[in-house]
N, C-alpha and C positions, 0 to 999 in steps of 0.2 A: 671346893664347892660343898654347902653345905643342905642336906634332903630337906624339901619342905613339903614333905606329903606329895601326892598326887597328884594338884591339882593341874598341870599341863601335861601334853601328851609325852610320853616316854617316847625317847629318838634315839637312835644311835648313839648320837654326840654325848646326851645325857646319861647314858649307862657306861658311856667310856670313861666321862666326866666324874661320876658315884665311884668307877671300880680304878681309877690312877686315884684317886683322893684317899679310896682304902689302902690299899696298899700302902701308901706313902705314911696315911696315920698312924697303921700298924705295923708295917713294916713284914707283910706277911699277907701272904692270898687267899683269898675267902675260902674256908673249909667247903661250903657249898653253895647253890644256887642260891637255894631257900632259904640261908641264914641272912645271905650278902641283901639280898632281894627285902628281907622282912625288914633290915636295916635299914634301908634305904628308902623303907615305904614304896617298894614297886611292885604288882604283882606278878608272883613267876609266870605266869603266860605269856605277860608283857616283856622281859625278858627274853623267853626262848621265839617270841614275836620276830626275835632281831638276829641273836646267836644262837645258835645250837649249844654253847657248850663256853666255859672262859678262855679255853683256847684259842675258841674261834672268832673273841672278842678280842685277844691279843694280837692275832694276827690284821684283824681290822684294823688297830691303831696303828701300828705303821702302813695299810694302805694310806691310812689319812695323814698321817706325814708324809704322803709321795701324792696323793691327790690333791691336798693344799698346796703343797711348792710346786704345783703343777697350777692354778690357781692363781698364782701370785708373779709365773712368771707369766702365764696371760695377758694378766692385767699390766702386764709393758707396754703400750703399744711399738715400743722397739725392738721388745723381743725377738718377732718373727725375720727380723733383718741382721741379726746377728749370722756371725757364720755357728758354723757348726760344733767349733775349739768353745767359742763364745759361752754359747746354749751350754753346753755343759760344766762349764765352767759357774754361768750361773744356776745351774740346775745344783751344781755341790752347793755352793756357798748358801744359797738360799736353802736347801734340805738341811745342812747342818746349823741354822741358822734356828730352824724350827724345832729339833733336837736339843737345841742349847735352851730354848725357851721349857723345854719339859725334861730336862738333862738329869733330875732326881727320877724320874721314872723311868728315862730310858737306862740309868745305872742299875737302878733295883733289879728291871726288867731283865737286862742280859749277865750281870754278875753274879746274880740269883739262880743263872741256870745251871746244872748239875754237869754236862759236856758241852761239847761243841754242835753234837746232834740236835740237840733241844734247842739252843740259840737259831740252826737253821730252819729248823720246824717251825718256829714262830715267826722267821723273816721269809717264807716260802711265797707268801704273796706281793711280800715287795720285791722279789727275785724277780719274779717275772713280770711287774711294772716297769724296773730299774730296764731287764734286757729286752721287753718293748722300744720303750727310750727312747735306748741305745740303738737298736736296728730301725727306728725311722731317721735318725740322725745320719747311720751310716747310707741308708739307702737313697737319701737327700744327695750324700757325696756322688753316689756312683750314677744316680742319676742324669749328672752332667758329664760322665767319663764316657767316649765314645768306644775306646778298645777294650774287649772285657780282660784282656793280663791290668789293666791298670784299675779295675774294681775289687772293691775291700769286698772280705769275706763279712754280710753283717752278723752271722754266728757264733764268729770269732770273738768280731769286735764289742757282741754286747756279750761275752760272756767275761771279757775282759773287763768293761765295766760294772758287772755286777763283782768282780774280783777285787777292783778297783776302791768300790763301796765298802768291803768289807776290811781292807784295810785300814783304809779312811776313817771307820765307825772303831776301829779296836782304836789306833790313835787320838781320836778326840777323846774316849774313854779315860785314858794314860793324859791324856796335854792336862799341867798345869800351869800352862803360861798364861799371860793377863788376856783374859779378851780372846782366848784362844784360837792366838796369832802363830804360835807355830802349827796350828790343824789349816788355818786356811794359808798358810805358805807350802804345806803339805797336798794339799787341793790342787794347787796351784801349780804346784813341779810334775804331779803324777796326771794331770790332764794333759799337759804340754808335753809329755815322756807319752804318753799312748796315743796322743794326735802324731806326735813326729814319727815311732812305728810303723802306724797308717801311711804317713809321706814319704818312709825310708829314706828320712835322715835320723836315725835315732842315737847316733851314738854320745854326741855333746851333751842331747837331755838326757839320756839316760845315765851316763857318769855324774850330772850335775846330782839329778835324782838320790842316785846311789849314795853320794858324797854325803848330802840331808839324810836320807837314814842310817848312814853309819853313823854320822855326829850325834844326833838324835835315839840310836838305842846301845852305842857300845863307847861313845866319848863319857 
């Protein structure tokens, strides 16, 4: 995206739009507000209009990769008839799908970080979208369970799937296969390994599971 002055209102969208184009040009984060901002032809009030800080603008861009794949599975009108394995199932495919479309910035973004603290600091508001989710998803299940020993913990189970995600996000990182068909075979085994869990039958997915990451990080 390239600045053309001011002439429409500065959005959200627009200043995420300015600061993934910097970075990716430069290969490095704006020294400051005031620099990135004069760049860009925006002014800084308009800026802290939106974020406090570029922190709090990084943390925004992945709400917006969990607000959009939220968005998109909406707009299924099948969506809502899926079961529950379903929904999340497409809830990966479609969020790494949106990742893959901005996969130079989400690389820059998390292998740029200095530990693993920092990585979570900047995914803290997708944490708690992700185990949102997840606990209306599980609370849909137990909904229909009349005995409560036969209801899921949903505290568990979304903290399982925010665990879930971060696996998921370092292997797509690492996948270089075509079309990045070993990450959605990966999607694909680890949804079906933490739905079965929940059904306690877990044992067959989970060897199966186990078997895909052993090939995959020690073959």
């Amino acid at each position: 995206m390239t600045a053309k002055g001011n002439a429409t209102k500065v959005t959200d969208d627009k200043l995420i739009g300015y600061y993934m184009d910097y970075v990716l040009e430069n290969e490095v984060i704006p020294q400051s507000v005031y620099k990135f901002c004069k760049e860009k032809k925006v002014k800084e009030e308009e800026f802290y209009a939106h974020f406090g800080s570029f922190d709090s603008l990084r943390t925004h861009i992945w709400n917006k990769f969990f607000s959009n794949t939220i968005k998109l599975l909406e707009s299924n009108e099948e969506y809502e008839a899926f079961s529950n394995k379903d929904k999340m199932l497409t809830f990966f495919f479609t969020f790494f799908e949106l990742l893959t479309l901005n996969r130079s910035y989400v690389l820059f973004s998390l292998e740029g970080q200095r530990n693993a603290m920092d990585k979570l600091k900047e995914l803290r508001g997708l944490r708690s979208h992700i185990k949102n989710f997840a606990t209306e998803l599980i609370d849909e299940a137990n909904a229909g369970k009349n005995l409560r020993i036969t209801k899921r913990s949903p505290k568990v189970f979304s903290e399982g799937a925010w665990i879930q995600l971060l696996f998921l996000l370092k292997f797509w990182m690492d996948d270089s296969s075509a079309g990045f068909e070993k990450t959605d075979l990966a999607i694909e085994k680890s949804v079906t390994s933490i739905f079965d869990v929940f059904e306690n039958t877990p044992l067959e997915s989970l060897l199966d599971f186990g078997k895909f990451l052993y090939k995959e990080n020690f073959a």
